[in-house]
VEXVEXLUM-586487 format. One line per field, with one value per residue: x, y, z of N, C-alpha, C in turn; residue number from 1. Coordinates in Angstrom, 3 decimals, m for minus. Layout:
BEGIN
nX (X,...)
nY (Y,...)
nZ (Z,...)
caX (X,...)
caY (Y,...)
caZ (Z,...)
cX (X,...)
cY (Y,...)
cZ (Z,...)
seq (NUM,...)
This chain:
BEGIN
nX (m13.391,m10.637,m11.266,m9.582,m9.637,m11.961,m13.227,m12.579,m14.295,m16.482,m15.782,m17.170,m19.441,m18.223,m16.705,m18.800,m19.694,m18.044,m17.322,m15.041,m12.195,m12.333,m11.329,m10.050,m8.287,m6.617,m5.603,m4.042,m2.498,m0.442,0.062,1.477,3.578,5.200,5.413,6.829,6.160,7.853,8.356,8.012,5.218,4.184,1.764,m0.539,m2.703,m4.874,m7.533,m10.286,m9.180,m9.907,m8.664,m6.305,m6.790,m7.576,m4.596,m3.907,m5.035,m3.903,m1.307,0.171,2.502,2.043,2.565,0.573,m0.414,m2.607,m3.889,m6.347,m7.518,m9.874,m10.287,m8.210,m8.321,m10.410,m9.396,m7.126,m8.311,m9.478,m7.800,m6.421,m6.208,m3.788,m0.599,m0.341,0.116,m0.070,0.218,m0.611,m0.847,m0.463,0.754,2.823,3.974,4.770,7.333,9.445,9.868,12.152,14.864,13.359,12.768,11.222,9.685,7.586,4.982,1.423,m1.437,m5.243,m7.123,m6.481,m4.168,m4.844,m5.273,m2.482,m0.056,1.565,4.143,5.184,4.721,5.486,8.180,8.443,8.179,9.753,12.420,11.728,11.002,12.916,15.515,14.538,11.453,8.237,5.259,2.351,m0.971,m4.524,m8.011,m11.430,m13.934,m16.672,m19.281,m20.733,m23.670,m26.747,m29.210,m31.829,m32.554,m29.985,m28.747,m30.064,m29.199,m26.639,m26.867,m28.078,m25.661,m23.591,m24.683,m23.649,m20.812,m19.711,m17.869,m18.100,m20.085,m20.703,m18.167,m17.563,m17.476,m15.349,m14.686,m12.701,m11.216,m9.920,m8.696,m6.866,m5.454,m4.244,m2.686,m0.544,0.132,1.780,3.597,4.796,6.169,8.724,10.303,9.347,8.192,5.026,4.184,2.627,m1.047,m4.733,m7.742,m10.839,m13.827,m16.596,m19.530,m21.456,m23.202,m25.494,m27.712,m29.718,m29.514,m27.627,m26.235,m27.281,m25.600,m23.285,m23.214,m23.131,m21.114,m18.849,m17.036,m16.888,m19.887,m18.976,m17.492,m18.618,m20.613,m22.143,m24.556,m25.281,m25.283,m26.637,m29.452,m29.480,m29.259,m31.468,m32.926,m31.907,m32.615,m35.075,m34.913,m33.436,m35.658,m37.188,m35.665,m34.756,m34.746,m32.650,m29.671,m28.257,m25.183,m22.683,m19.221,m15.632,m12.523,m9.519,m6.176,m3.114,0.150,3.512,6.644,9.933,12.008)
nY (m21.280,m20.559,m20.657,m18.766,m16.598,m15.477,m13.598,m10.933,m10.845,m9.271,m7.299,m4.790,m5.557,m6.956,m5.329,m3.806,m5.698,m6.903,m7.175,m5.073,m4.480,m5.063,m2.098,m2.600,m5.266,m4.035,m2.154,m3.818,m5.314,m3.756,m2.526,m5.524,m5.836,m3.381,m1.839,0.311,3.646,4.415,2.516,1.077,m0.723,m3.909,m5.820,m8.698,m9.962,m7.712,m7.033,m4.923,m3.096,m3.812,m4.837,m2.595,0.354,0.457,0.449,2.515,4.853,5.019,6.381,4.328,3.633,1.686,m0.795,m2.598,m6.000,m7.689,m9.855,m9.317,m7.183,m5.528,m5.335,m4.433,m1.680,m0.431,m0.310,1.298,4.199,4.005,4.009,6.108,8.994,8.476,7.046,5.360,2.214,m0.040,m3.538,m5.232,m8.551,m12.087,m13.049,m15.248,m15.065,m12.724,m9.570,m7.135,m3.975,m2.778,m2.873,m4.523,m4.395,m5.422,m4.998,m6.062,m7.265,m8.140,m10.164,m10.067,m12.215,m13.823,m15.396,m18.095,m18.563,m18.410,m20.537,m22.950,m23.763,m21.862,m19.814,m18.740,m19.046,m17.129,m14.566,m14.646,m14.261,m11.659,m9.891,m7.884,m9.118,m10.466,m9.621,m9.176,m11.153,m11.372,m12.296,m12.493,m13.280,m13.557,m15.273,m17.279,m17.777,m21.231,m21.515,m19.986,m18.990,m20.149,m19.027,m18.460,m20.924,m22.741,m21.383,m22.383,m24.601,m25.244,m24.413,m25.834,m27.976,m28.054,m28.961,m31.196,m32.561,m30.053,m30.490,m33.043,m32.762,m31.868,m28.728,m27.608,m24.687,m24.414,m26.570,m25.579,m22.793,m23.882,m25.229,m23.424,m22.336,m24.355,m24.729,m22.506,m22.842,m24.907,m24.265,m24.090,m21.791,m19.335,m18.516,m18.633,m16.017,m14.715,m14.592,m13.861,m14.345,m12.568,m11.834,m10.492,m8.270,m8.086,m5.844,m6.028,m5.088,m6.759,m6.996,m6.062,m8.450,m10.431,m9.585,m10.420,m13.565,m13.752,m12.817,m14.397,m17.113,m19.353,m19.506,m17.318,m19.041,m20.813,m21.963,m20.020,m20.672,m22.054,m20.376,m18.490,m20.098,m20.840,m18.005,m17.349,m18.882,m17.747,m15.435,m15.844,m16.841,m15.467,m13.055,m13.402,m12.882,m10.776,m7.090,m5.827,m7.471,m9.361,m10.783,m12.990,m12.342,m13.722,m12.493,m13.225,m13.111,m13.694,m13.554,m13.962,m14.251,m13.585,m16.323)
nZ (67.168,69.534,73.112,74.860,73.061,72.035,73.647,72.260,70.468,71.345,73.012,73.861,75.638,77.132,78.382,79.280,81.385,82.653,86.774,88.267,90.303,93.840,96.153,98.345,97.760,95.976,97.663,99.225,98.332,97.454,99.867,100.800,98.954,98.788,96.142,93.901,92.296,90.960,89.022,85.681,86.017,84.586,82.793,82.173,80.441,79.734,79.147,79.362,81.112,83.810,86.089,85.590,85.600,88.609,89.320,87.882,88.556,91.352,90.584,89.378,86.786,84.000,81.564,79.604,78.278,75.772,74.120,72.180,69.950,69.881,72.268,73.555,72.071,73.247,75.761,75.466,75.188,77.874,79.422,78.228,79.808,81.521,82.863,80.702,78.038,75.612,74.028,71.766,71.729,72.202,75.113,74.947,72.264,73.030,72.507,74.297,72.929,73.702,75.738,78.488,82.031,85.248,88.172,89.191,87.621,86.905,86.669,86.358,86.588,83.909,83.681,83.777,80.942,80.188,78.502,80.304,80.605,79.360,80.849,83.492,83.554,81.597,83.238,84.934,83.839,83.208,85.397,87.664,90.562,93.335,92.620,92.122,90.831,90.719,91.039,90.164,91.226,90.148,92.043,91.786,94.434,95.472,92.762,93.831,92.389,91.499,88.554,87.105,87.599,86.339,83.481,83.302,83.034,80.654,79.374,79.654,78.572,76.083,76.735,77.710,78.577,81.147,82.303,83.716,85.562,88.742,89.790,92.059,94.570,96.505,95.767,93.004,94.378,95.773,93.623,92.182,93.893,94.509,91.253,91.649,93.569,92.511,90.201,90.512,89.672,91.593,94.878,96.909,98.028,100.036,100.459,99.941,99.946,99.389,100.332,99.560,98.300,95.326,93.559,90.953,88.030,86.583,83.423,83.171,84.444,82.672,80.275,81.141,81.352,78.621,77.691,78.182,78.049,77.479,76.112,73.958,72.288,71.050,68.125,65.504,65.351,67.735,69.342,68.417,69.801,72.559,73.370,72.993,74.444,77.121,77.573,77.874,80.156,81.985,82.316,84.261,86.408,89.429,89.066,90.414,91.754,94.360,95.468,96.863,96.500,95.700,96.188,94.874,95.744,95.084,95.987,94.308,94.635,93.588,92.985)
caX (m12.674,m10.458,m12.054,m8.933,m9.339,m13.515,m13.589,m12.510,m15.866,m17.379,m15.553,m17.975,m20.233,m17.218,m16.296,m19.743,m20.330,m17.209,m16.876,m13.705,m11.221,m12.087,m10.071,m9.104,m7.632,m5.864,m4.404,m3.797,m1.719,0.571,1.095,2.681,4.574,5.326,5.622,7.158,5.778,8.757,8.998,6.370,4.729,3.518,m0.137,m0.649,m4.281,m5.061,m8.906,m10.569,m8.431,m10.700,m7.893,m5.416,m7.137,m6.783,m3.306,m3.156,m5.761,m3.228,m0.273,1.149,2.924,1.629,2.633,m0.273,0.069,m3.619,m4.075,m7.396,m7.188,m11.096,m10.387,m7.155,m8.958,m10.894,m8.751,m5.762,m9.301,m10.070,m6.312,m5.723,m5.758,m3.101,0.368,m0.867,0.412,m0.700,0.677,m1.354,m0.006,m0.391,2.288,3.559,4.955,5.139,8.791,9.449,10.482,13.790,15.443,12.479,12.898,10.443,9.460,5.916,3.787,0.283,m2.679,m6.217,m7.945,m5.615,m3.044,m4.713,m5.191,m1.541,0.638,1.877,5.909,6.120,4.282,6.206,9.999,9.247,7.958,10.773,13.046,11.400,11.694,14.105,15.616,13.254,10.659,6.686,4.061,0.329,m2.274,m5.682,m9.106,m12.326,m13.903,m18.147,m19.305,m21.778,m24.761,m28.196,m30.273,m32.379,m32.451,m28.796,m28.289,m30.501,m28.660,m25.707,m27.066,m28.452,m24.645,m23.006,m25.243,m22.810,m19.762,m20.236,m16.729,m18.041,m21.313,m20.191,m17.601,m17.935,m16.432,m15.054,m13.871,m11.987,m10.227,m9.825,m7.938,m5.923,m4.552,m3.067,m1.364,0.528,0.545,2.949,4.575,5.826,6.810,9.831,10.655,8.251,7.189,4.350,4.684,1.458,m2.554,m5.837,m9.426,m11.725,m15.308,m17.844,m20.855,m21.971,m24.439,m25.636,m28.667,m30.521,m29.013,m25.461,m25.754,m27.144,m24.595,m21.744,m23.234,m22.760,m19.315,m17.860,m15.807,m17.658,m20.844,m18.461,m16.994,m19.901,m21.118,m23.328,m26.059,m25.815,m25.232,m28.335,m30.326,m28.925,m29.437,m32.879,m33.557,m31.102,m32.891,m36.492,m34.999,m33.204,m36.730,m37.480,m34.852,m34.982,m34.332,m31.299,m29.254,m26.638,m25.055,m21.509,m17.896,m14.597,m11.569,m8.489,m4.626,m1.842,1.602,4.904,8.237,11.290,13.459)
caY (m20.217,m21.331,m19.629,m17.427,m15.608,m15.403,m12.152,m9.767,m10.866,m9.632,m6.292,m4.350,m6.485,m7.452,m4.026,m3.151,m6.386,m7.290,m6.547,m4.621,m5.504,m4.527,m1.379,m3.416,m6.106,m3.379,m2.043,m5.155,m5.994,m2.583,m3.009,m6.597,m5.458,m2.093,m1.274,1.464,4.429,4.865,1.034,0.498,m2.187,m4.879,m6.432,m9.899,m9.752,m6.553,m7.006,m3.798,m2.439,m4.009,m4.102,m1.647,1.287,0.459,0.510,3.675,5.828,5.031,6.480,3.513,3.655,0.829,m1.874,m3.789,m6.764,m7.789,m10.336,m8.715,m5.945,m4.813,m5.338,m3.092,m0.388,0.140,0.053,2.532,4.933,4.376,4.761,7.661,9.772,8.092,6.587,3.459,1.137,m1.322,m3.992,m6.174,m9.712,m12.790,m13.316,m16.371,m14.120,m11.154,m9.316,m5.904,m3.484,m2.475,m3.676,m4.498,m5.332,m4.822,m4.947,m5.969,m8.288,m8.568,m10.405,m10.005,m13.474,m14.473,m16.199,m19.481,m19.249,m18.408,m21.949,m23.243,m24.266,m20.181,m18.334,m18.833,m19.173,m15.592,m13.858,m15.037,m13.680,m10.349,m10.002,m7.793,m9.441,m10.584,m9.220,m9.992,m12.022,m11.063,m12.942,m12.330,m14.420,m13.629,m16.892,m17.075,m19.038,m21.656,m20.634,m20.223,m18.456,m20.566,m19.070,m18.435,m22.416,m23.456,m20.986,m22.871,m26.411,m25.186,m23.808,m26.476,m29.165,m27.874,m29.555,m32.722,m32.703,m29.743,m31.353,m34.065,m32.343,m31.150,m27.825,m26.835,m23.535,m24.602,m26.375,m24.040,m21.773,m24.771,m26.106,m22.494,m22.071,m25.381,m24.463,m21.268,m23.291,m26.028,m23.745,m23.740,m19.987,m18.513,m19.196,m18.260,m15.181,m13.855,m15.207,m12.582,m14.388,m10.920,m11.878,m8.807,m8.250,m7.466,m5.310,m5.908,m5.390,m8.102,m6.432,m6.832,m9.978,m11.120,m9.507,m11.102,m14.512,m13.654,m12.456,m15.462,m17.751,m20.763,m19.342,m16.966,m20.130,m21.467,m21.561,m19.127,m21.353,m22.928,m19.030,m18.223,m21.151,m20.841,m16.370,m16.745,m19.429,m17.561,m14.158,m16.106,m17.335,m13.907,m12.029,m13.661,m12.279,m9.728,m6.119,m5.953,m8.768,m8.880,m11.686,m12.842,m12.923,m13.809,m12.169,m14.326,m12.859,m14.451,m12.558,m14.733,m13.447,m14.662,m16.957)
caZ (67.878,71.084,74.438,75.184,72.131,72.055,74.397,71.422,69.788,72.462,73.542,74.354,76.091,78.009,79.311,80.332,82.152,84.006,87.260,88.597,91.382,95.322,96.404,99.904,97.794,95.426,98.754,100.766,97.324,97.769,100.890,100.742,98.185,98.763,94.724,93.529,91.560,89.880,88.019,85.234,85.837,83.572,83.215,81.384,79.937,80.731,79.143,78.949,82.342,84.801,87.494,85.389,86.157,89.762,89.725,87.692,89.546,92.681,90.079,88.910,85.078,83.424,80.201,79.323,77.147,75.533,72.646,71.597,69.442,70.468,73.558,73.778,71.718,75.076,77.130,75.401,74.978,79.070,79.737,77.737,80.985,82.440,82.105,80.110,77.217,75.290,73.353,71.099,71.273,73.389,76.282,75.266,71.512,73.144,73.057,74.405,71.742,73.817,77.012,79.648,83.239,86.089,89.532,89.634,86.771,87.163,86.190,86.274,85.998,82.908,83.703,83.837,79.793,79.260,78.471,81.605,80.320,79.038,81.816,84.988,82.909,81.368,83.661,86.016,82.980,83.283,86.893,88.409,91.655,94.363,92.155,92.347,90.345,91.611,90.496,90.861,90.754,90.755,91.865,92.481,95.388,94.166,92.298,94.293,92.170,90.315,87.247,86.646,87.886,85.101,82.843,83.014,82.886,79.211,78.478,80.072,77.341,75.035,77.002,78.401,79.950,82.121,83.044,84.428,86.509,89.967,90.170,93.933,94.319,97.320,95.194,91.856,94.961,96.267,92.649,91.606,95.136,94.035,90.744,91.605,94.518,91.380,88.877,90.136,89.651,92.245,95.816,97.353,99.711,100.555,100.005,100.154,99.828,100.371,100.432,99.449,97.831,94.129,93.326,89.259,87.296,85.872,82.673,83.624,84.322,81.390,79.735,82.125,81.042,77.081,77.393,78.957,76.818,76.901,75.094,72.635,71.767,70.118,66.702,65.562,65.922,69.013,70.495,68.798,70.631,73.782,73.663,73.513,76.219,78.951,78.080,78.774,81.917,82.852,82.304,85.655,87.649,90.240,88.685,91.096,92.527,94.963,95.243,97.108,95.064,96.161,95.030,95.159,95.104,95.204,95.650,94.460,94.732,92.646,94.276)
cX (m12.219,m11.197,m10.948,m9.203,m10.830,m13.659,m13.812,m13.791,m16.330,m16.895,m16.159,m19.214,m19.366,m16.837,m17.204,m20.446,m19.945,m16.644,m15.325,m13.259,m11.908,m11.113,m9.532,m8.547,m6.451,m4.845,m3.881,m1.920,m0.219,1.387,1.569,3.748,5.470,6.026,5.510,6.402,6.627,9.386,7.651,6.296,4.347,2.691,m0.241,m2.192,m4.839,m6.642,m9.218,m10.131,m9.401,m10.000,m6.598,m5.973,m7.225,m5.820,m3.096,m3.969,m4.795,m1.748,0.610,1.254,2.550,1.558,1.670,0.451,m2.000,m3.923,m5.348,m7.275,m8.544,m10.830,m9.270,m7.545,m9.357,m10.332,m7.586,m6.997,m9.756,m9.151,m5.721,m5.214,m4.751,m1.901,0.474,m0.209,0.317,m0.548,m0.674,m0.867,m0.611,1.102,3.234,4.587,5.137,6.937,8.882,10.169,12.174,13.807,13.972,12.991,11.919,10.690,8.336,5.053,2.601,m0.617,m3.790,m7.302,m7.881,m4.865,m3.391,m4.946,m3.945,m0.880,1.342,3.568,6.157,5.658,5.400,7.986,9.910,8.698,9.104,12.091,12.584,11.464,12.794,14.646,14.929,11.855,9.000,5.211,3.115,m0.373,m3.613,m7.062,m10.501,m13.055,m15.550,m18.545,m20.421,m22.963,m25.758,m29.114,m30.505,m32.137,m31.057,m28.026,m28.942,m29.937,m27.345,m25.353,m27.207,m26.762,m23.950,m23.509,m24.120,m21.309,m19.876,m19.271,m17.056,m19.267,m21.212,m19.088,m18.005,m17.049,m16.525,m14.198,m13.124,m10.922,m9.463,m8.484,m6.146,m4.655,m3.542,m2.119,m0.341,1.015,1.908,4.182,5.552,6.141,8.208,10.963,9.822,8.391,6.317,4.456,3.597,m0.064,m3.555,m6.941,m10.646,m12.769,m15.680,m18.839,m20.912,m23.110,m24.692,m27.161,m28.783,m29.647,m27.401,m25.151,m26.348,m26.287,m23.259,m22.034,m22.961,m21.677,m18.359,m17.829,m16.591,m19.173,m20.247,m18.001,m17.761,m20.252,m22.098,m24.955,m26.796,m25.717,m26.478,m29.924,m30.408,m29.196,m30.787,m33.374,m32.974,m31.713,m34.412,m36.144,m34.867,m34.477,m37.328,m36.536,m35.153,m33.899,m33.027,m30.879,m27.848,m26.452,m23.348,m20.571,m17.236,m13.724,m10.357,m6.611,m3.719,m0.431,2.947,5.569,9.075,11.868,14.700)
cY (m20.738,m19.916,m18.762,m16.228,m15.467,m14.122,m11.075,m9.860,m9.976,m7.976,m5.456,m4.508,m6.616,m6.322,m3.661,m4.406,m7.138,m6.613,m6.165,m5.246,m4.641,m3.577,m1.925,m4.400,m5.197,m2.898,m2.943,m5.356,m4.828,m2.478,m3.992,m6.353,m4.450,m1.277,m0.252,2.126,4.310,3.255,0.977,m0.622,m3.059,m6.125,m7.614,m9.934,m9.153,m6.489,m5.581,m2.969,m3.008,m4.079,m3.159,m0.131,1.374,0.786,2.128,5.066,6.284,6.013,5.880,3.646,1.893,0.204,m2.937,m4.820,m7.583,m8.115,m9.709,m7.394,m5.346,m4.050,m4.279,m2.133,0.286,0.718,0.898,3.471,4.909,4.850,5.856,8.967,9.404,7.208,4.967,3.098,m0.006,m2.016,m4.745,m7.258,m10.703,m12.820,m14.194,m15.944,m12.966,m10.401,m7.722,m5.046,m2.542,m3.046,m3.721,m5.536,m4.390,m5.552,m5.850,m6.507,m8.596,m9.078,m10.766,m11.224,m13.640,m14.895,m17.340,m20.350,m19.288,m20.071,m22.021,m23.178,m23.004,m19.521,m17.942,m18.257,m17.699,m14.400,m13.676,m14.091,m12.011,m9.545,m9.211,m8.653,m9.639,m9.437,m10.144,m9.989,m11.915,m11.203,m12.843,m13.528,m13.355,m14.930,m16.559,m18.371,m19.888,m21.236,m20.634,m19.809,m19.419,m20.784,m19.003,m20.089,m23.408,m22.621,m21.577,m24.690,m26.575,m25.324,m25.138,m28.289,m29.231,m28.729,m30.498,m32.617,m31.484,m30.271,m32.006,m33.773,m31.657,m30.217,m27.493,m26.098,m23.919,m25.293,m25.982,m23.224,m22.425,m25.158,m24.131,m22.182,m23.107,m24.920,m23.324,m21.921,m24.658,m25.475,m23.943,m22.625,m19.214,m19.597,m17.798,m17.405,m14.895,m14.375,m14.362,m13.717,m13.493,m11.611,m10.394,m8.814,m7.515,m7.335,m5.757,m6.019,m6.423,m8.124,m6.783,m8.007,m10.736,m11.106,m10.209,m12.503,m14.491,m13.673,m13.443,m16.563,m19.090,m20.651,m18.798,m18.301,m20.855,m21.069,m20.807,m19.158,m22.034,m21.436,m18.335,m19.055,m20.882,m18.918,m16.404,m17.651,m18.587,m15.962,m14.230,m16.595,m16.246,m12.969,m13.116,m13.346,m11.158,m8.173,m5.911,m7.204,m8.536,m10.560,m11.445,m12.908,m12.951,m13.569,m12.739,m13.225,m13.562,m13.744,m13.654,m14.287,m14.357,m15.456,m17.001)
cZ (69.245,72.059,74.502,73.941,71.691,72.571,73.177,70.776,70.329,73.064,74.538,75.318,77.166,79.230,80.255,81.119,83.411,84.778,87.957,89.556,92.984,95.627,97.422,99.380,96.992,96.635,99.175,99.733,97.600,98.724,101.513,100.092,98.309,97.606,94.914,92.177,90.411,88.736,87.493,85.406,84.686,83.984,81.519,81.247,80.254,80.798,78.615,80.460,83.571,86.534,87.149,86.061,87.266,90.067,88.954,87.870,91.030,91.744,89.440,86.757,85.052,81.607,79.801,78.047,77.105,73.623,71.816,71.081,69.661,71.743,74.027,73.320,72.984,75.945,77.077,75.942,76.611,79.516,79.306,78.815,82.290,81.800,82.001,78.741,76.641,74.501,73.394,70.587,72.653,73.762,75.440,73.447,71.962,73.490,73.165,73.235,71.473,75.207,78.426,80.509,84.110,87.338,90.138,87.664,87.701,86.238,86.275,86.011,84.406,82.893,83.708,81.987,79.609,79.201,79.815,81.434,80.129,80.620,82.489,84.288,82.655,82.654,84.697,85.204,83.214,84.427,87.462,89.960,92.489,93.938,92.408,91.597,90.878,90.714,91.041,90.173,90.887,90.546,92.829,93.041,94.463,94.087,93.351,93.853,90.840,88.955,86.501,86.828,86.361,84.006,82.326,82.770,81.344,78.737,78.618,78.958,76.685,74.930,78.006,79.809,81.564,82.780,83.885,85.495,86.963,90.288,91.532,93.682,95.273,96.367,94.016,93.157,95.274,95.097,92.016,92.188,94.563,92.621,90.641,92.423,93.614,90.674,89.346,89.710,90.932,93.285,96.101,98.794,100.162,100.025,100.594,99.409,100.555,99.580,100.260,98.671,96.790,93.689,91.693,88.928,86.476,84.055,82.079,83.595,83.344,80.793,80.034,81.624,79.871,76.852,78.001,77.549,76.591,76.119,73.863,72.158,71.107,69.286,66.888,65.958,67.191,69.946,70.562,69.500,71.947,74.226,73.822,74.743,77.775,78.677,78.539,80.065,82.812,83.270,83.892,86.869,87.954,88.908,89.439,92.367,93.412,95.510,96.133,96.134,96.246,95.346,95.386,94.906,95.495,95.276,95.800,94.201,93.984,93.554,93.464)
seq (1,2,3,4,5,6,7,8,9,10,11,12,13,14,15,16,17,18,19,20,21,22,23,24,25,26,27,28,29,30,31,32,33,34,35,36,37,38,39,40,41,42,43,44,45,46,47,48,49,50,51,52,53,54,55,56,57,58,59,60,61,62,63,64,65,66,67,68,69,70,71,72,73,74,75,76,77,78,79,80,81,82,83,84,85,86,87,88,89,90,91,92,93,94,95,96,97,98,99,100,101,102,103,104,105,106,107,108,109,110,111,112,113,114,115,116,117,118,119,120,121,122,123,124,125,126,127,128,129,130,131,132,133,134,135,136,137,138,139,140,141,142,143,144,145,146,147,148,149,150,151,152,153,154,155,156,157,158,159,160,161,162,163,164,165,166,167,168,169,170,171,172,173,174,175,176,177,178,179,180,181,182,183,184,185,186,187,188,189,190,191,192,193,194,195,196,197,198,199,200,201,202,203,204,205,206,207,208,209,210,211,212,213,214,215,216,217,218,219,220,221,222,223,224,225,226,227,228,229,230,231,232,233,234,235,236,237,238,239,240,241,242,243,244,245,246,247,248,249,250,251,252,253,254,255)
């Protein structure tokens, strides 16, 4: 199973474990932009709405696009009270079913599975006029707790190539700024790294470690190996953890 397409396993698990977007970065994002009510927007891996419902608590009409058919179940069923939509397709086949143009594309810490040669070209295509691309991250500083450090040394057995590499979020932040500033369709107008604090039960975050793509991605057997060592390690964590995040946006405008 490739990792972008592992979540739908996982739906449920997924919904109740990942956390949502910051309302100060949801504003900060509005008012760079100053998006309109009256243009639906459109959301590139929408998930189970984790920053849609943001945007359509504030009023915003909203087009999801969401290769998981679990995973969109959810999220028509959370959206139902609001003006939501939800196509079931990845981006890179996805075609509107009559004339679409917008204002405002977003996405939710997915844009770095879509293909690199389609993203940027259609979205640029979709685009009305000095229109704007907002990308979001969430990006966790590095580990310090123990047991979640040895949680990922177990997962991380599994893939050598990440073992052996030294991830820096500094630069994870650095290579997508370039990435948008080379597409070649897009520059970079605007940058938001909001620091804040997440609360989660011991619970949660087990669950938040299951639903991530590099354990669904594993055979049945190496998921059942690997589930029972990270829930004898978890049974040593604090009943509630708080812990820092960083949420990353990016706002690029057409050129």
């Amino acid at each position: 199973m490739k990792r972008r397409e592992s979540f739908d396993s996982a739906a449920k698990i997924y919904d109740e474990s990942r956390p949502s977007y910051p309302d100060e970065v949801i504003e900060w994002v509005i008012d760079r932009t100053n998006v309109s009510k009256n243009n639906k927007l459109l959301e590139i891996g929408a998930g189970t709405g984790q920053a849609t419902l943001k945007f359509a608590e504030k009023g915003y009409k909203i087009h999801c696009i969401e290769m998981g058919k679990n995973l969109a179940d959810i999220l028509a069923k959370k959206g139902s009270n609001y003006d939501i939509t939800v196509d079931v397709s990845s981006f890179e086949k996805w075609e509107p079913k009559t004339s679409f143009k917008t204002s405002f594309i977003f996405s939710a810490t997915a844009f770095h599975w879509i293909e690199k040669s389609i993203k940027y070209k259609k979205c640029y295509d979709l685009l009305d006029d000095n229109g704007y691309l907002v990308l979001l991250w969430h990006v966790a500083p590095n580990i310090e707790i123990k047991e979640v450090k040895e949680a990922y040394e177990l997962l991380w057995d599994y893939y050598p190539e990440r073992k052996s590499a030294k991830v820096v979020q500094d630069d994870i932040k650095s290579n997508r700024k370039l990435e948008i500033i080379n597409s070649g369709y897009f520059y970079l107008a605007d940058y938001l790294d909001y620091k804040w604090k997440i609360i989660e039960t011991k619970d949660k975050l087990t669950k938040e470690f299951f639903s991530q793509s590099s354990y669904l991605a594993l055979d049945n057997e190496k998921q059942k190996i690997l589930y029972s060592k990270i829930q004898e390690l978890y049974e040593n964590l604090d009943d509630v953890i708080e812990t820092d995040m960083y949420t990353t946006a990016y706002i690029a405008k057409r050129k």
